[in-house]
N, C-alpha and C positions, 0 to 999 in steps of 0.2 A: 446533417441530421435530417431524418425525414421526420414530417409535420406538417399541419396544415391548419387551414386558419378559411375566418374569414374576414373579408374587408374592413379594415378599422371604422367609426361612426362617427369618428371623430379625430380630432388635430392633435390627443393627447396622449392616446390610447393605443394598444396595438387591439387586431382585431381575434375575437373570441375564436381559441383554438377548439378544435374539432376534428374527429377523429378523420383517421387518413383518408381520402377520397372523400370527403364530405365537404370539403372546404375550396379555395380558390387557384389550387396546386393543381396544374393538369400534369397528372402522373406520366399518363403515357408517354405525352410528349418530351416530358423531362430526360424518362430513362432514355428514351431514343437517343436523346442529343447526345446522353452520356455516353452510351454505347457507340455514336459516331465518333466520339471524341478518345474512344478507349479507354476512359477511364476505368480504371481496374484497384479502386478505393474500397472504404467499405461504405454501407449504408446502414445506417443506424438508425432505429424507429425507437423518437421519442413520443411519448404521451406525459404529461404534464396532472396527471389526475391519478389516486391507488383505488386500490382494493380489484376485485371481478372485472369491473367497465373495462378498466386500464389492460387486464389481461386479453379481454374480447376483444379490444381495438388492437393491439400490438400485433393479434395472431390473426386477425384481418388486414391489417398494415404488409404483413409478411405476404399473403395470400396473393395481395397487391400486385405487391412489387416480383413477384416471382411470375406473375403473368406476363407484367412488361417485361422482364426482362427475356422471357421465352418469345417471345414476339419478334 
């Protein structure tokens, strides 16, 4: 699933998710690895929030991830 977050605050908690690229997932680097490793799955962008926001970040998430993977 792609997602992204940021650093929990604490020992209980996970850390407040946020849209894709905004949080502590370095993209690029990620798909790289995948693409060395060939993986050939799929990638899934989740957002955790509805309505508009949730549409804006999904088709940002996409935007994304179609950069790295052209790279």
């Amino acid at each position: 699933h792609i997602k992204d977050s940021l650093h929990p605050v604490n020992g209980r908690d996970l850390g407040e998710e946020v849209k894709v690229g905004e949080g502590k997932v370095d993209y690029p680097t990620l798909i790289k690895k995948l693409k060395e490793l060939n993986y050939q799955g799929n990638l899934i962008i989740e957002r955790e929030i509805s309505g508009e926001q949730q549409i804006r970040d999904i088709i940002s998430a996409k935007k994304l991830l179609e950069e790295c993977l052209n790279d």
